[in-house]
SETORFI-157761 format. One record per residue: x, y, z of N, C-alpha, C in turn; chain. Coordinates in steps of 0.2 Angstrom, whole numbers, plus 2048, in hexadecimal, padded with zeros to 3 digits. Each point is the difference from the previous one (the first is absolute). Layout:
BEGIN
 n.xx n.yy n.zz ca.xx ca.yy ca.zz c.xx c.yy c.zz c
    X    Y    Z     X     Y     Z    X    Y    Z A
...
//
This chain:
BEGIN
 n.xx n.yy n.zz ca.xx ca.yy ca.zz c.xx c.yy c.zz c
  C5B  0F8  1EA   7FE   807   7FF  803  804  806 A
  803  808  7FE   801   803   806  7FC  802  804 A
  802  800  806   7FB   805   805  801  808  802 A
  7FA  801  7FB   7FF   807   7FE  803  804  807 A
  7FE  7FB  805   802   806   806  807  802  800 A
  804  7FB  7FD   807   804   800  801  805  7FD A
  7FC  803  7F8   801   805   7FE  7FC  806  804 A
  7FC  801  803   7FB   803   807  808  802  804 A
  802  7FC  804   803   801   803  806  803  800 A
  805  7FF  7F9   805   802   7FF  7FF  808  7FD A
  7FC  7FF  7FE   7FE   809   7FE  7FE  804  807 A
  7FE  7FD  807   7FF   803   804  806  801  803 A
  805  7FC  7FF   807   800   804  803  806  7FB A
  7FF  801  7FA   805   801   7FB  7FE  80A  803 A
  7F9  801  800   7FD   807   803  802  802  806 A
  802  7FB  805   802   802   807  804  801  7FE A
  806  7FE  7FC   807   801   800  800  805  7FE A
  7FE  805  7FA   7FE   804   7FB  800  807  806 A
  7FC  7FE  804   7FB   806   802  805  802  806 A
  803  7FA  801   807   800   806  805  806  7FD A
  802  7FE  7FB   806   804   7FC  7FC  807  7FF A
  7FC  802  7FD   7FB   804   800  7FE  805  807 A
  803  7FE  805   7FD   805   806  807  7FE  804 A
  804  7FD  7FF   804   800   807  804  804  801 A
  802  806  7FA   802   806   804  7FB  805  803 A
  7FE  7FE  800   7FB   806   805  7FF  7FE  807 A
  7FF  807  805   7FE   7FE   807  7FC  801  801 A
  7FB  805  7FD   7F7   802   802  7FB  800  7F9 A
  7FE  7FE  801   7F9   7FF   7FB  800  806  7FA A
  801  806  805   7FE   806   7FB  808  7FF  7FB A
  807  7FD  802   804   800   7FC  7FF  7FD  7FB A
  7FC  7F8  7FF   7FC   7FD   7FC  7FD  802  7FB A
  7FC  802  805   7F9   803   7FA  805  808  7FC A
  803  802  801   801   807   7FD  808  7FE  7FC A
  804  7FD  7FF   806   7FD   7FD  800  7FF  7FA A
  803  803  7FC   800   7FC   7F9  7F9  804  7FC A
  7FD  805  803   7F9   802   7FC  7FB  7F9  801 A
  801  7FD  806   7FB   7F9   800  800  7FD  7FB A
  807  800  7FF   801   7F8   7FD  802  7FC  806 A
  801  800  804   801   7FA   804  7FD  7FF  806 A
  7FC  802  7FF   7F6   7FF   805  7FB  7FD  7FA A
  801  803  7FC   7FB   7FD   7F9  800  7FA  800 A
  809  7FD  7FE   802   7FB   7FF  7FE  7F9  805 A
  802  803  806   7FE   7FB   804  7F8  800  803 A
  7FE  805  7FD   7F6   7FE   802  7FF  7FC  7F9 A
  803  801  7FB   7FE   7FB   7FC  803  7FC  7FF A
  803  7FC  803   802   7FB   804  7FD  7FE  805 A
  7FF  804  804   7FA   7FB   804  7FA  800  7FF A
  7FD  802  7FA   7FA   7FC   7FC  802  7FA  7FD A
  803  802  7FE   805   7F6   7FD  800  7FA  805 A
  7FF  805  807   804   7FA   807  7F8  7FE  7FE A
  7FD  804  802   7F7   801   803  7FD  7FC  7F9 A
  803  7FE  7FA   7FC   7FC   7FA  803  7FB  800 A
  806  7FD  803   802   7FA   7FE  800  7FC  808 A
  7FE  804  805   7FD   7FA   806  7FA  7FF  7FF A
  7FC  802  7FB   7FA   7FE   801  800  7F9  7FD A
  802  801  7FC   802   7F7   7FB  802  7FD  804 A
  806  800  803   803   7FC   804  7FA  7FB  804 A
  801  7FA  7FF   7F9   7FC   803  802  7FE  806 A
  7F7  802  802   800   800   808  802  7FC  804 A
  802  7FB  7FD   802   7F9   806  807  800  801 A
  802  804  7FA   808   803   803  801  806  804 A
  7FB  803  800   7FF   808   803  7FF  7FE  808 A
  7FC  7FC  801   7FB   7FB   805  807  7FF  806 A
  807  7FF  7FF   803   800   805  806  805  801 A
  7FC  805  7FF   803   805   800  7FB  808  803 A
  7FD  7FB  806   7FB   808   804  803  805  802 A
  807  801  801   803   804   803  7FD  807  7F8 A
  801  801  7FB   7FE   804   7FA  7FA  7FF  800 A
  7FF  807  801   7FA   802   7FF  7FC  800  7F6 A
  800  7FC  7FF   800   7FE   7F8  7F8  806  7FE A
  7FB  800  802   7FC   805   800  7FF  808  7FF A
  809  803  805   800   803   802  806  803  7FA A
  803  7FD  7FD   804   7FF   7FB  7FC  801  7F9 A
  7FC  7FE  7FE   7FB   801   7FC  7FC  806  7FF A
  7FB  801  806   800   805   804  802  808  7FB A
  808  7FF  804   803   807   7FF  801  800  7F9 A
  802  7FA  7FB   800   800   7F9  7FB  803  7FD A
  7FA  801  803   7FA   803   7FC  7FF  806  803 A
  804  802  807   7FE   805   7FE  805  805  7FD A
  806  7FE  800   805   806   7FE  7FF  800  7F9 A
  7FC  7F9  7FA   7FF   801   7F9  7FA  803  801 A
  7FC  802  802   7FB   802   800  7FF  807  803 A
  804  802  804   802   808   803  805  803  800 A
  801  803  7F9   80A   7FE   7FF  7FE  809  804 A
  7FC  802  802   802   80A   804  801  7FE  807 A
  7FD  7FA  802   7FF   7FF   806  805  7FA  803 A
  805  800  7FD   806   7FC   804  803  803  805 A
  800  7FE  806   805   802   806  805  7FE  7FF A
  805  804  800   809   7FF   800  801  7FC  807 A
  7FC  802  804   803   7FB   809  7FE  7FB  7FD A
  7F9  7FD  7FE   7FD   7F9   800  806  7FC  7FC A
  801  802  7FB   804   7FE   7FA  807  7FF  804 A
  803  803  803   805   802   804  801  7F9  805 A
  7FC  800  801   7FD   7FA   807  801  7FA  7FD A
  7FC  800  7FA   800   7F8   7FD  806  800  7FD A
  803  803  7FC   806   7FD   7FD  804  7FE  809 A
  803  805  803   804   800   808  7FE  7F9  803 A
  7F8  802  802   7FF   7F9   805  7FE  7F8  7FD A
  7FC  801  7FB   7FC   7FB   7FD  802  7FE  7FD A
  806  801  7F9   802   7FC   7F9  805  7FC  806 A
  803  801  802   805   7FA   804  7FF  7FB  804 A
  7FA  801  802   7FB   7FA   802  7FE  7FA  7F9 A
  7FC  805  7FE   7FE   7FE   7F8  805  7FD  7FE A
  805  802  7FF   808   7FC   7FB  802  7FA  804 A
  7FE  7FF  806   803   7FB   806  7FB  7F9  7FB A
  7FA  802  800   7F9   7FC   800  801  7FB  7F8 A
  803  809  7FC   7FF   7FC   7F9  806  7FC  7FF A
  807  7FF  803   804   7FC   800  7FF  7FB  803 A
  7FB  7FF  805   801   7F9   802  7FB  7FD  7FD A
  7FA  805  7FD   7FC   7F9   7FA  804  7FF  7F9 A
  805  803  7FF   803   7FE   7FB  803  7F8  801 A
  804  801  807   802   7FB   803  7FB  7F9  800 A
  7F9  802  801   7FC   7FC   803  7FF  7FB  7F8 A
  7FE  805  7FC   801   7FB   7F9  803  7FD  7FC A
  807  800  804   805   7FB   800  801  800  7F7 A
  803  804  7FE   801   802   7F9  809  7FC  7FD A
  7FE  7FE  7FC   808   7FF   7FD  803  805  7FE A
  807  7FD  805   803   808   7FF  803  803  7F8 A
  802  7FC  7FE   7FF   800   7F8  7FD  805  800 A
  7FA  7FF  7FE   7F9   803   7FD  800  807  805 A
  800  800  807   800   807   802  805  803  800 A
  805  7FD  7FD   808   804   7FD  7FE  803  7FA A
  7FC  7FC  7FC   7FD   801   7FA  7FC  807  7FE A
  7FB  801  804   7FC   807   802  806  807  804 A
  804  7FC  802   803   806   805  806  801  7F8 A
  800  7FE  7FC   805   802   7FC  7FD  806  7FA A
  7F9  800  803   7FD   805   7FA  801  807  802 A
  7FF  806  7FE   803   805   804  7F9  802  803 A
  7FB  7FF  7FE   7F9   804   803  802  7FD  808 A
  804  7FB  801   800   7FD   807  808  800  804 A
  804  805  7FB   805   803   802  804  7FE  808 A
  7FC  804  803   7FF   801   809  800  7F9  804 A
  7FE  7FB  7FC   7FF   7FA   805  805  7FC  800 A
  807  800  7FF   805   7FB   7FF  800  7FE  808 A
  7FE  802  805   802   7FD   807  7FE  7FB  801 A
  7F7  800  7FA   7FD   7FA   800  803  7F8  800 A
  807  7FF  7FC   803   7FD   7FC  803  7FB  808 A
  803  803  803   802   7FF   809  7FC  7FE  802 A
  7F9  802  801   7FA   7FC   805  801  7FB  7FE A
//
Protein backbone atom coordinates (compact mmCIF):
# COMPACT_ATOMS: atom_id res chain seq x y z
CA UNK A 1 0.00 0.00 0.00
CA UNK A 2 1.15 3.69 -0.63
CA UNK A 3 2.14 6.03 1.93
CA UNK A 4 -0.44 8.57 1.69
CA UNK A 5 2.22 10.88 3.02
CA UNK A 6 3.85 11.01 -0.27
CA UNK A 7 0.64 12.38 -1.82
CA UNK A 8 0.58 15.20 1.42
CA UNK A 9 3.96 16.02 0.43
CA UNK A 10 4.20 16.18 -3.11
CA UNK A 11 1.28 18.61 -3.40
CA UNK A 12 3.00 20.73 -0.73
CA UNK A 13 6.10 20.71 -3.00
CA UNK A 14 4.16 21.04 -6.17
CA UNK A 15 2.29 24.65 -4.28
CA UNK A 16 5.72 26.00 -3.24
CA UNK A 17 6.77 25.74 -6.80
CA UNK A 18 3.36 27.25 -7.92
CA UNK A 19 3.51 30.01 -5.50
CA UNK A 20 7.44 30.59 -6.55
CA UNK A 21 6.54 31.18 -10.25
CA UNK A 22 3.51 33.17 -9.13
CA UNK A 23 5.35 35.92 -7.13
CA UNK A 24 8.94 36.02 -8.21
CA UNK A 25 8.61 38.85 -10.41
CA UNK A 26 7.71 41.03 -7.82
CA UNK A 27 9.92 43.09 -5.25
CA UNK A 28 7.31 44.43 -2.64
CA UNK A 29 4.33 42.92 -1.29
CA UNK A 30 2.10 45.65 -2.63
CA UNK A 31 3.52 44.47 -6.26
CA UNK A 32 2.05 41.21 -5.34
CA UNK A 33 -1.15 41.80 -3.90
CA UNK A 34 -2.08 44.59 -6.75
CA UNK A 35 -0.64 42.64 -10.14
CA UNK A 36 -2.81 40.98 -12.42
CA UNK A 37 -6.17 42.45 -10.50
CA UNK A 38 -4.98 39.79 -7.61
CA UNK A 39 -4.64 37.14 -9.61
CA UNK A 40 -1.43 36.32 -8.30
CA UNK A 41 -1.77 37.05 -4.50
CA UNK A 42 -5.32 35.08 -4.67
CA UNK A 43 -3.53 32.27 -6.27
CA UNK A 44 -0.70 31.90 -4.09
CA UNK A 45 -2.90 32.43 -0.66
CA UNK A 46 -4.78 29.66 -2.01
CA UNK A 47 -1.97 27.74 -2.27
CA UNK A 48 -0.98 28.25 0.98
CA UNK A 49 -4.24 26.83 2.22
CA UNK A 50 -3.41 23.67 0.36
CA UNK A 51 0.28 23.96 2.17
CA UNK A 52 -1.62 24.53 5.59
CA UNK A 53 -4.33 21.26 4.69
CA UNK A 54 -1.94 18.85 3.38
CA UNK A 55 0.68 19.09 6.54
CA UNK A 56 -1.72 18.44 8.55
CA UNK A 57 -2.04 14.72 7.33
CA UNK A 58 1.45 14.38 6.92
CA UNK A 59 1.94 12.02 9.98
CA UNK A 60 3.56 13.25 12.86
CA UNK A 61 6.41 10.93 13.27
CA UNK A 62 7.42 12.21 10.08
CA UNK A 63 6.90 15.93 11.00
CA UNK A 64 8.54 14.80 14.43
CA UNK A 65 12.17 15.31 12.81
CA UNK A 66 11.68 18.22 11.45
CA UNK A 67 11.35 21.08 14.49
CA UNK A 68 13.07 23.57 12.80
CA UNK A 69 8.94 24.18 11.03
CA UNK A 70 6.89 25.47 12.76
CA UNK A 71 3.96 23.01 11.70
CA UNK A 72 1.21 24.76 13.99
CA UNK A 73 2.06 27.90 12.76
CA UNK A 74 1.55 26.62 9.13
CA UNK A 75 -1.92 25.59 9.97
CA UNK A 76 -2.43 28.43 11.94
CA UNK A 77 -2.17 31.02 9.04
CA UNK A 78 -4.28 28.35 6.81
CA UNK A 79 -7.22 29.17 8.80
CA UNK A 80 -6.78 32.26 9.00
CA UNK A 81 -6.46 33.52 5.58
CA UNK A 82 -9.61 30.85 4.72
CA UNK A 83 -11.40 32.38 7.17
CA UNK A 84 -10.56 36.27 6.69
CA UNK A 85 -10.12 36.53 3.05
CA UNK A 86 -10.59 41.00 4.15
CA UNK A 87 -8.00 40.61 6.47
CA UNK A 88 -5.02 39.25 4.66
CA UNK A 89 -1.65 41.13 5.05
CA UNK A 90 0.23 41.46 1.78
CA UNK A 91 3.65 41.64 4.26
CA UNK A 92 2.62 38.49 6.11
CA UNK A 93 1.90 36.59 3.02
CA UNK A 94 5.01 38.35 1.52
CA UNK A 95 7.16 37.07 4.26
CA UNK A 96 6.01 33.54 4.09
CA UNK A 97 6.21 32.83 0.62
CA UNK A 98 10.20 34.90 0.67
CA UNK A 99 11.20 33.51 4.11
CA UNK A 100 9.35 30.27 5.11
CA UNK A 101 8.18 28.23 1.77
CA UNK A 102 12.16 27.57 1.14
CA UNK A 103 12.71 26.32 4.47
CA UNK A 104 9.47 24.40 4.03
CA UNK A 105 10.59 22.89 0.43
CA UNK A 106 14.20 22.02 2.07
CA UNK A 107 12.16 19.84 4.80
CA UNK A 108 9.62 18.33 2.24
CA UNK A 109 12.41 17.07 0.10
CA UNK A 110 14.26 15.36 2.52
CA UNK A 111 11.15 13.42 3.85
CA UNK A 112 10.56 12.49 0.52
CA UNK A 113 14.07 11.28 0.53
CA UNK A 114 13.57 9.63 3.99
CA UNK A 115 10.82 7.35 2.47
CA UNK A 116 12.88 5.89 0.36
CA UNK A 117 10.40 5.64 -2.63
CA UNK A 118 11.07 3.69 -5.86
CA UNK A 119 12.22 5.78 -8.20
CA UNK A 120 10.02 4.23 -10.67
CA UNK A 121 7.07 4.98 -8.88
CA UNK A 122 8.10 8.73 -8.03
CA UNK A 123 8.98 9.13 -11.79
CA UNK A 124 5.60 7.84 -11.93
CA UNK A 125 3.64 10.68 -9.91
CA UNK A 126 6.17 13.33 -11.19
CA UNK A 127 4.93 12.48 -14.87
CA UNK A 128 1.39 13.50 -14.08
CA UNK A 129 0.90 17.26 -14.86
CA UNK A 130 -0.87 18.23 -11.36
CA UNK A 131 2.93 17.64 -10.26
CA UNK A 132 4.58 19.23 -13.30
CA UNK A 133 7.03 21.40 -11.16
CA UNK A 134 8.78 18.52 -9.33
CA UNK A 135 10.99 16.86 -12.15
CA UNK A 136 14.10 17.78 -9.79
CA UNK A 137 12.62 15.20 -7.58
CA UNK A 138 13.78 12.57 -10.05
CA UNK A 139 17.78 13.63 -9.27
CA UNK A 140 17.49 13.36 -5.41
Amino acid sequence: MLNNNVIYILTVLEAIEKISIYSKNFKTPDELYWANDQINFNASVNLLIAIGEETKKIDSNLKFDYQEIHWKAICGLRDKVAHNYRGIDPVIIWSVIKDELPILKIAMVSMIKKLDLNKDLLKEFIDNKYYKHLTYLIEV
